[in-house]
C-alpha positions, 0 to 999 in steps of 0.5 A: 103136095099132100100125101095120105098114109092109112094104117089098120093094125089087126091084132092075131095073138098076144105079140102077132100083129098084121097090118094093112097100108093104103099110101097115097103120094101127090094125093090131088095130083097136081101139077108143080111147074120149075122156075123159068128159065133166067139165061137172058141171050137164050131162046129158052128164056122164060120157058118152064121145061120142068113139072113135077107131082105124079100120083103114086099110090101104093097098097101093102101088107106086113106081119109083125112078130 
């Protein structure tokens, strides 16, 4: 899984700082199956019912003082 975070600081006075954030979860988002499962007298045996790895992106600002 790759996660991406971009950060701009942007000076505004001596101790006056704001900052623009780009964050990128799952970046490719690519699709990370579970283990199959191992239970041998069950019809479920072998099947994957689990994936994980949904993108999530968030923007966000913050002022620092």
């Amino acid at each position: 899984m790759v996660n991406l975070s971009v950060f701009k600081n942007f000076p505004i006075k001596e101790r006056l700082k704001f900052q623009l954030r780009f964050e990128s979860f799952a970046l490719f988002n690519h699709t990370n199956f579970g283990n199959p499962s191992s239970t041998i007298n069950t019809g479920a045996f072998g099947n994957i019912t689990s994936a994980s790895g949904n993108r999530n992106i968030q923007i966000g600002a913050k002022l620092q003082f």
